[in-house]
C-alpha positions as protocol buffer text, in pm:
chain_id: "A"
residue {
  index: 1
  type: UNK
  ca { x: 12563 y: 9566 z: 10431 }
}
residue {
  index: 2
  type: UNK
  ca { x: 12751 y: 9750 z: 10172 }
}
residue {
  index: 3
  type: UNK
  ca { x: 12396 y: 9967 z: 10047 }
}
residue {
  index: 4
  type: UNK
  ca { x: 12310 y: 9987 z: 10408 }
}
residue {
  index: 5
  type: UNK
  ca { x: 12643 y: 10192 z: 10490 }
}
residue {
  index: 6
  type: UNK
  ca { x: 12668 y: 10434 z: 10155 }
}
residue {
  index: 7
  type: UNK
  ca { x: 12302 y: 10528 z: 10255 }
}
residue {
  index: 8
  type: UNK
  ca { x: 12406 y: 10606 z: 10631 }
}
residue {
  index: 9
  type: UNK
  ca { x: 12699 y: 10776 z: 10520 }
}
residue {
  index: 10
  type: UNK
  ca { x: 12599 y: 10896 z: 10167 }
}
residue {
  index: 11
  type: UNK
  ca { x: 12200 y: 11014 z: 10199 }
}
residue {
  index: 12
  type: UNK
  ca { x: 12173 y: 11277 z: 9950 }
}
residue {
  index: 13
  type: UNK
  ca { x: 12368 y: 11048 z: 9632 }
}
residue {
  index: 14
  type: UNK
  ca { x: 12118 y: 10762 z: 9753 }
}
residue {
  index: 15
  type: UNK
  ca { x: 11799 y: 10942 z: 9690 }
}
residue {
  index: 16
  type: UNK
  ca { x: 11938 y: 11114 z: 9361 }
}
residue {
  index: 17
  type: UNK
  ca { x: 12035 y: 10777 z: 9200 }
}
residue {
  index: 18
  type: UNK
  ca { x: 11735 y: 10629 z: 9280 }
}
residue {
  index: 19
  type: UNK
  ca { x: 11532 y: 10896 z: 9193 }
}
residue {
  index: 20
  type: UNK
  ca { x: 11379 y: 11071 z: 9477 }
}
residue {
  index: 21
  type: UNK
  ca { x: 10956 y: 11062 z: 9493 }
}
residue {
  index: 22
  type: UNK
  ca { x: 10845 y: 11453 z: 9429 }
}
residue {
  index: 23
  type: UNK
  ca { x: 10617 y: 11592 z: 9677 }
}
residue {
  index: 24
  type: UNK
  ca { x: 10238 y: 11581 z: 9532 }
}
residue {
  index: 25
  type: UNK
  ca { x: 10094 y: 11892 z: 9454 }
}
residue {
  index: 26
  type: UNK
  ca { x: 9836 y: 12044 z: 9670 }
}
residue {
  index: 27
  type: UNK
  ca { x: 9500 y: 12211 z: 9622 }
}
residue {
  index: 28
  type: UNK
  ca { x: 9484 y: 12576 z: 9712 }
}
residue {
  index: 29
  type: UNK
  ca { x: 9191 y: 12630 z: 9953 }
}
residue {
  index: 30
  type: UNK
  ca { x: 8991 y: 12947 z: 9979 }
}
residue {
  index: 31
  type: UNK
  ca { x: 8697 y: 12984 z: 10239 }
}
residue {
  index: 32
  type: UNK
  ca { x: 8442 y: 13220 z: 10098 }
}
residue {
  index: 33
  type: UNK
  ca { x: 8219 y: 13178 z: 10395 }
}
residue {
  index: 34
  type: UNK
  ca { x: 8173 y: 12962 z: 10655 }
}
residue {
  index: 35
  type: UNK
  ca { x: 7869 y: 12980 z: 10846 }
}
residue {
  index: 36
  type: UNK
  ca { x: 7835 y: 13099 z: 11270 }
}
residue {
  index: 37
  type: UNK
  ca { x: 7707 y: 12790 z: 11350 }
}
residue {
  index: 38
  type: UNK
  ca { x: 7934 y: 12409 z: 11263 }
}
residue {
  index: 39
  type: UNK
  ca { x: 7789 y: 12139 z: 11419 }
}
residue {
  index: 40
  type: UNK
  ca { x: 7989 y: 11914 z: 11212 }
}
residue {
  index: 41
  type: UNK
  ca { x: 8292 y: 11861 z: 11033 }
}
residue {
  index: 42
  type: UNK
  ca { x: 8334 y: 11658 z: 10677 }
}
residue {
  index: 43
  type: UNK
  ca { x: 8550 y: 11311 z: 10671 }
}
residue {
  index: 44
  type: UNK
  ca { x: 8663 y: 11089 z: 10468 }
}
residue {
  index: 45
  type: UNK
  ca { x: 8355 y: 10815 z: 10455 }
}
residue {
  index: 46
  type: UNK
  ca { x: 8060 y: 11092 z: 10473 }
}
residue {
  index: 47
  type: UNK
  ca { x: 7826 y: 11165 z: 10226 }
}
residue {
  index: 48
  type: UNK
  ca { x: 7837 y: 11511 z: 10048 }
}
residue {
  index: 49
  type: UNK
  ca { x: 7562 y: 11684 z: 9916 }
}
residue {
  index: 50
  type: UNK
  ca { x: 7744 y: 11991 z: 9703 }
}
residue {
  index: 51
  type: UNK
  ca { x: 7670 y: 12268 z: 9435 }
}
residue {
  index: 52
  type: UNK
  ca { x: 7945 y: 12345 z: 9240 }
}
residue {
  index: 53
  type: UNK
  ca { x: 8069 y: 12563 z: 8908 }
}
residue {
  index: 54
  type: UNK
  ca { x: 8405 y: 12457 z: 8735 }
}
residue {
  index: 55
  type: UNK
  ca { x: 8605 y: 12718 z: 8549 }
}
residue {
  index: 56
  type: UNK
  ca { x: 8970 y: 12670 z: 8409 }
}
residue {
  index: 57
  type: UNK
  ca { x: 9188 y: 12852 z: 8529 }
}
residue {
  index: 58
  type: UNK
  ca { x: 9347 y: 12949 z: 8200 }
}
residue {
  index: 59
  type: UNK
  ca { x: 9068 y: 13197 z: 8081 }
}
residue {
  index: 60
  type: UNK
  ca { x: 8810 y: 13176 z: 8329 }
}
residue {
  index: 61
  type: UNK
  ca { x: 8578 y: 12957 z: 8120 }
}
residue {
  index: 62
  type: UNK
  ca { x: 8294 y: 12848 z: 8316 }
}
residue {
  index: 63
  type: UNK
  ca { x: 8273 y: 12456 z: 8155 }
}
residue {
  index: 64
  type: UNK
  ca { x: 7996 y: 12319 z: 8398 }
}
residue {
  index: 65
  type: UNK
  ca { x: 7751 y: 12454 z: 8695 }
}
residue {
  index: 66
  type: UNK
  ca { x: 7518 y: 12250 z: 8915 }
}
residue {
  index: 67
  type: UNK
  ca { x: 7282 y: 12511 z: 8929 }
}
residue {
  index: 68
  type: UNK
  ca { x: 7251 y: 12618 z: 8555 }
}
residue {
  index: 69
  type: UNK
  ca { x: 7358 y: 12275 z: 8363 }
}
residue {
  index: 70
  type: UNK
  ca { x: 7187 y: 11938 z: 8343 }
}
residue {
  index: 71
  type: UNK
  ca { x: 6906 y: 11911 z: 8608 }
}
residue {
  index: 72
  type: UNK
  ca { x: 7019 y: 12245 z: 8843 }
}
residue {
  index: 73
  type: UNK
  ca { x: 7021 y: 11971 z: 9136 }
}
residue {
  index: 74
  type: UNK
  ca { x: 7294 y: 11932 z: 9370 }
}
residue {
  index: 75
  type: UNK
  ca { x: 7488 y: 11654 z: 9388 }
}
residue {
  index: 76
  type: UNK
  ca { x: 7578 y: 11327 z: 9581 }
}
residue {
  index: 77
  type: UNK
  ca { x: 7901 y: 11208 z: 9671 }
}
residue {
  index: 78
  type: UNK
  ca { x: 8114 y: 11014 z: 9899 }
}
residue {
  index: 79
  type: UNK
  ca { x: 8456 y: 11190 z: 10027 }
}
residue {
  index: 80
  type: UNK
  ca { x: 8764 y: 11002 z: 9987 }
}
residue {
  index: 81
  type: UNK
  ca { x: 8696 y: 10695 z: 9819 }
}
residue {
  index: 82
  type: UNK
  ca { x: 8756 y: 10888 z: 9457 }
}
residue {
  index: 83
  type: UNK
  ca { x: 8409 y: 10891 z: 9331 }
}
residue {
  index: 84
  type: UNK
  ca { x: 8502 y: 11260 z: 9237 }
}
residue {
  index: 85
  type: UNK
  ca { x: 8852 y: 11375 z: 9186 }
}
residue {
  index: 86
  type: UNK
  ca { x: 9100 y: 11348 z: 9404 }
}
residue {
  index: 87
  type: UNK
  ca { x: 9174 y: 11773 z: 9411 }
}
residue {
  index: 88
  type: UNK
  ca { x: 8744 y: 11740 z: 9558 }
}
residue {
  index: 89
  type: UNK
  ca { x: 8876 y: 11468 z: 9802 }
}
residue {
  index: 90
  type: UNK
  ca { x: 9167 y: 11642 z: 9917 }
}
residue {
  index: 91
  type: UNK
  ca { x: 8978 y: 12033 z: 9921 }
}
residue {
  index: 92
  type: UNK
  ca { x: 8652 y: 11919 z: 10083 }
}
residue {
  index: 93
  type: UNK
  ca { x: 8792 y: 11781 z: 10438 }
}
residue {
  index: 94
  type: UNK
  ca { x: 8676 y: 11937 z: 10749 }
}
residue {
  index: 95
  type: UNK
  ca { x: 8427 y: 12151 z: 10589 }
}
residue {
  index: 96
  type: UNK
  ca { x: 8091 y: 12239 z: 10774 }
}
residue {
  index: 97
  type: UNK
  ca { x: 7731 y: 12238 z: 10594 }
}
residue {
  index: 98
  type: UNK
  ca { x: 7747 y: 12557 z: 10433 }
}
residue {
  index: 99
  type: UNK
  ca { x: 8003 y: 12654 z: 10409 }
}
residue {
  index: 100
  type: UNK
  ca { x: 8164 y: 12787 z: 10014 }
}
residue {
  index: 101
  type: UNK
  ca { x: 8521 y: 12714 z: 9933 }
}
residue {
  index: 102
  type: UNK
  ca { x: 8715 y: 12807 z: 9611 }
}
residue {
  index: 103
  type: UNK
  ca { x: 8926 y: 12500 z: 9547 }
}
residue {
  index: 104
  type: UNK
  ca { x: 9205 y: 12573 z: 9284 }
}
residue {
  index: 105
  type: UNK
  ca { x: 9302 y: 12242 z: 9180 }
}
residue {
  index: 106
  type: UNK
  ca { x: 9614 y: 12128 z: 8943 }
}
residue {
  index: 107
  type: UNK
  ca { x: 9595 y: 11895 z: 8664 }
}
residue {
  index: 108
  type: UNK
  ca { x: 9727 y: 11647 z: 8843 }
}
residue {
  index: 109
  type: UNK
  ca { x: 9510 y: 11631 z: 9081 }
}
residue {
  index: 110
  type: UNK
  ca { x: 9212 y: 11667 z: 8820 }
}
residue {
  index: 111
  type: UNK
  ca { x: 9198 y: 11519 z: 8482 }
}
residue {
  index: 112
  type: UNK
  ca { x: 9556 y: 11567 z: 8366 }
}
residue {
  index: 113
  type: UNK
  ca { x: 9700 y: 11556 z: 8046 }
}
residue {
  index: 114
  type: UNK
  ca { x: 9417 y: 11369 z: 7861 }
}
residue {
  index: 115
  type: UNK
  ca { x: 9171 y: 11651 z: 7997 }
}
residue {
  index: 116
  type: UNK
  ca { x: 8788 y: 11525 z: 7983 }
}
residue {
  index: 117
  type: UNK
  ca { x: 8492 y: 11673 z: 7770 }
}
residue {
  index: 118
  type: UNK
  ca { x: 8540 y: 12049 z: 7751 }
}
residue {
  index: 119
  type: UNK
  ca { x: 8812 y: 12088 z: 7999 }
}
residue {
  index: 120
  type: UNK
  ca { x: 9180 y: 12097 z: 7839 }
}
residue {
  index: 121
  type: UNK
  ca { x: 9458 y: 11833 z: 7854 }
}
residue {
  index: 122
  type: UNK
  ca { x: 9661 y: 12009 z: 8171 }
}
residue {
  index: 123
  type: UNK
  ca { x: 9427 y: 12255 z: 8282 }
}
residue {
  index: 124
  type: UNK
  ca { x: 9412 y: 12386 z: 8631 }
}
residue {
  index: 125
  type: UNK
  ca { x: 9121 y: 12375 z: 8776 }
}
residue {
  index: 126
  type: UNK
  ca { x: 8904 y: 12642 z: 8964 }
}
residue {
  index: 127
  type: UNK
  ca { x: 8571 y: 12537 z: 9179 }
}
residue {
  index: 128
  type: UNK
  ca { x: 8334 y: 12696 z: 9345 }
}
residue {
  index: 129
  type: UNK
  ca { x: 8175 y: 12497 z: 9606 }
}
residue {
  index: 130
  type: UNK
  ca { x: 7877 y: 12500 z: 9884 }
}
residue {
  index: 131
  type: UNK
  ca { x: 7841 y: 12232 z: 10080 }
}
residue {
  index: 132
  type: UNK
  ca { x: 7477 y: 12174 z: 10168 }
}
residue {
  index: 133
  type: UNK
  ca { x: 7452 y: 11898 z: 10382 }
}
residue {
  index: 134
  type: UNK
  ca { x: 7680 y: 11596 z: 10487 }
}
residue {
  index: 135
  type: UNK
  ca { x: 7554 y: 11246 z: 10590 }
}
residue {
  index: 136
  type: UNK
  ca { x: 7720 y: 10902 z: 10726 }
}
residue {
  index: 137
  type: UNK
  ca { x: 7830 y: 10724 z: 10463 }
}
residue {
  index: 138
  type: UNK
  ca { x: 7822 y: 10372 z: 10383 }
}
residue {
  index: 139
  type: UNK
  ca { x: 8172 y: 10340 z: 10472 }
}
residue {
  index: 140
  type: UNK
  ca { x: 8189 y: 10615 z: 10751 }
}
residue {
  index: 141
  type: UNK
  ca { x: 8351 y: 10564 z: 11111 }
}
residue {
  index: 142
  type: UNK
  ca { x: 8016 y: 10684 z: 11276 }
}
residue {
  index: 143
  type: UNK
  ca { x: 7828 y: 10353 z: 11089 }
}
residue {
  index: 144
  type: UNK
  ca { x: 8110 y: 10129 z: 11190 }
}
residue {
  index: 145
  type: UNK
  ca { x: 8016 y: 10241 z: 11492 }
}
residue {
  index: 146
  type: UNK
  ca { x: 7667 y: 10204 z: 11511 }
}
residue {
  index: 147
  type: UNK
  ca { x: 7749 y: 9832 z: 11392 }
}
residue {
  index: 148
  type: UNK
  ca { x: 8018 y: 9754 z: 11682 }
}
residue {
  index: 149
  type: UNK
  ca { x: 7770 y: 9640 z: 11949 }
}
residue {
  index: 150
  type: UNK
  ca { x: 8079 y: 9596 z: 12213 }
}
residue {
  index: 151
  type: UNK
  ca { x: 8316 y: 9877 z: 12120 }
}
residue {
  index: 152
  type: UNK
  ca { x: 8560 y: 9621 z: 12041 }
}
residue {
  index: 153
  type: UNK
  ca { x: 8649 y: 9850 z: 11722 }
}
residue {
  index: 154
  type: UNK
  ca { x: 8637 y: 9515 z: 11509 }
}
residue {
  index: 155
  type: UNK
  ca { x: 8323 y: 9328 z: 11362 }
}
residue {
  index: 156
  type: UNK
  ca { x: 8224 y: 9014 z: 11414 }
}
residue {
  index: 157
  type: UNK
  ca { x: 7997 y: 8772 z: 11225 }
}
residue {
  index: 158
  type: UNK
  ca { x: 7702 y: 8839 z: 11443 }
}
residue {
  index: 159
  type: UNK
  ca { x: 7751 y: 9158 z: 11419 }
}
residue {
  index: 160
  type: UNK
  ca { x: 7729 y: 9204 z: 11051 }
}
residue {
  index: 161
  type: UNK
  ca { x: 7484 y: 8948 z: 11119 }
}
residue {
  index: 162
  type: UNK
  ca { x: 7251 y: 9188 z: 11300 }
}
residue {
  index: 163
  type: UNK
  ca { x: 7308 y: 9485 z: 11086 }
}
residue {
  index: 164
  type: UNK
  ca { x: 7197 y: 9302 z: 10784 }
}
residue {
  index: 165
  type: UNK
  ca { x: 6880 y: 9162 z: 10958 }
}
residue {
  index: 166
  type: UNK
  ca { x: 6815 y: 9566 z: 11111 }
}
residue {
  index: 167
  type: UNK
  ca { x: 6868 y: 9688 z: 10743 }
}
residue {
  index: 168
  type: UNK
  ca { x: 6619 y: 9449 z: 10589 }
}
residue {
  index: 169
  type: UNK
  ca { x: 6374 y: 9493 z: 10858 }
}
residue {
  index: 170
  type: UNK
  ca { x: 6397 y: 9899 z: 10790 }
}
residue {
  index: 171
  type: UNK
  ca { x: 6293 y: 9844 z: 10420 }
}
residue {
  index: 172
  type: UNK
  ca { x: 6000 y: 9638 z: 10475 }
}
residue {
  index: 173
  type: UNK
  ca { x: 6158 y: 9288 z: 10388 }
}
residue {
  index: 174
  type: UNK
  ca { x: 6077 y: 8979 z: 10603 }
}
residue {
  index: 175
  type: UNK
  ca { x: 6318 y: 8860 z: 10765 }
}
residue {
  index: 176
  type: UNK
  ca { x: 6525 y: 8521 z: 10602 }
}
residue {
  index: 177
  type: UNK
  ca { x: 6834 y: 8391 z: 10827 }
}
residue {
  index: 178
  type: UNK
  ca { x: 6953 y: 8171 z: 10553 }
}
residue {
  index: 179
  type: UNK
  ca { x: 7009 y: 8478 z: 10301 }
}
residue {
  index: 180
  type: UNK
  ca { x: 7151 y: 8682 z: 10560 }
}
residue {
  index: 181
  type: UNK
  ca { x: 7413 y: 8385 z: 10628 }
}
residue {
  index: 182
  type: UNK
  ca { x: 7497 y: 8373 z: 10249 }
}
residue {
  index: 183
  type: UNK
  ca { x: 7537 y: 8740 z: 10278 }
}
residue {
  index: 184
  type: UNK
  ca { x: 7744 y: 8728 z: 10594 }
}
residue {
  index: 185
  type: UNK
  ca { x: 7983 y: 8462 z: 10447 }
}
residue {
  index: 186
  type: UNK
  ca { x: 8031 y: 8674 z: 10117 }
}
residue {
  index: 187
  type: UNK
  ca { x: 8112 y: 8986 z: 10331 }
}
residue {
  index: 188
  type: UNK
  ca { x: 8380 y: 8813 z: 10518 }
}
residue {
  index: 189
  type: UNK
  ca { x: 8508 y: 8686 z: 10181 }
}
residue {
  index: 190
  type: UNK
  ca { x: 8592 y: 9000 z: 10058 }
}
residue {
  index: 191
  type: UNK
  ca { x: 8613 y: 9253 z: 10370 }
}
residue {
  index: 192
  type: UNK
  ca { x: 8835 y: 9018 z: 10615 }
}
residue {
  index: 193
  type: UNK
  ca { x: 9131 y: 9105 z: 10439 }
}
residue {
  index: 194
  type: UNK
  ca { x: 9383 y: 8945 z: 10699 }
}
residue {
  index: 195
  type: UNK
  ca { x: 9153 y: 8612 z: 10752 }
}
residue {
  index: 196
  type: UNK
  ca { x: 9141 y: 8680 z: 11117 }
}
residue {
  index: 197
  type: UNK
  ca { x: 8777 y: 8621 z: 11166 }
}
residue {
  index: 198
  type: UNK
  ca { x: 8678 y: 9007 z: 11212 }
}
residue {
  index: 199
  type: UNK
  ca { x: 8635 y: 9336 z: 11008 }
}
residue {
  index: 200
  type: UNK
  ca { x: 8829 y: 9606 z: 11151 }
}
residue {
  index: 201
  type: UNK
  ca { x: 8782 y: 9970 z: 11144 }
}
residue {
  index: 202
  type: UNK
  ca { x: 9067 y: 10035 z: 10857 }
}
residue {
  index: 203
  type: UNK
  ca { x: 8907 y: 9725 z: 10639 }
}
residue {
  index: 204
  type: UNK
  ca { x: 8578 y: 9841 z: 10691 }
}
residue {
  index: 205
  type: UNK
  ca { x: 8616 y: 10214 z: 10618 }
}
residue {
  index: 206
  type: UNK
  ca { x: 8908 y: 10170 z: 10303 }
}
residue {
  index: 207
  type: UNK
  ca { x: 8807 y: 9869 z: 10153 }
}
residue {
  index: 208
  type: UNK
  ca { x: 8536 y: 9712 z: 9948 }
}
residue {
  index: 209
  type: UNK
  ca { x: 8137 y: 9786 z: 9955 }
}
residue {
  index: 210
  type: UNK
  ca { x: 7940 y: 9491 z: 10047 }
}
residue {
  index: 211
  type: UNK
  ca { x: 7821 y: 9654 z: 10302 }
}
């Protein structure tokens, strides 16, 4: 009761004692062009297909393009489940096929102080970024929703049930009922993170990848 009053009547000391959380830093977006036409919008979930040149900030040293190193491909991704860092997850939201944006990313958000390969410990980050096409993802909203027959916006075991039997079917396999069953009890395992008997949209989309 004591604590409870000095923070009503004492805020400020409160938060300095117990040493207040600092605000992350955030990535500096640029949009070098955006094209007429956006049917769509990236989210967290989708599938990004990207090219991409990194330069630090520091001296302008190009250390690694899509288009000149390795195989010149672009590159696969999913948004928001840090396959990439998390100054890509944060800069490439809401971004249309096409479009080019110069993300300027701190080290914090990027490799920090141990750096990676030839980038710097602490370096700031510059990309350069086209987004070429984006795709549901594994994990997306729009193929939770493809699997929630009833709209219920939670899964159920037949549900899964029929997905998995759908999937097979698409890549040629016969289908077995007794391995899908397996498969269905495994998923709940691991996905139904309450134990309530369903997958719902937030344990579907931010947790594991059975599916």
């Amino acid at each position: 009761m004591f604590l409870f009053s000095v923070c009503l009547i004492f805020p400020s000391l409160f938060v300095f004692v117990t040493g207040g959380k600092l605000p992350e830093p955030e990535v500096k977006i640029e949009v070098l062009h955006k094209p007429f036409m956006c049917y769509r919008n990236s989210k967290y979930g989708d599938m990004l297909l990207v090219h991409h040149e990194g330069y630090l900030e520091s001296n302008g040293t190009l250390f690694f393009s899509s288009r000149k190193h390795g195989d010149t491909n672009p590159v696969w991704f999913t948004l928001g489940i840090r396959e990439v860092i998390k100054g890509w997850d944060k800069g490439l939201k809401d971004m249309c096929a096409g479009e080019r944006r110069k993300l300027t990313v701190p080290s914090s958000l990027a490799y920090g102080k141990e750096g990676k390969g030839k980038i710097p410990p602490s370096s700031t980050l510059i990309f350069d970024i086209e987004l070429m096409e984006i795709r549901n993802g594994p994990r997306s909203h729009d193929s939770f929703r493809e699997m929630d027959l009833n709209d219920d916006w939670k899964l159920c075991r037949e549900e899964v049930r029929e997905y998995l039997k759908k999937e097979f079917e698409k890549h040629g396999y016969s289908p077995n009922d007794t391995n899908h069953e397996v498969m269905v009890d495994d998923i709940f395992k691991n996905e139904d993170e309450d134990e309530d008997g369903f997958i719902s949209a937030r344990e579907f989309t931010y947790q594991h990848d059975e599916l």
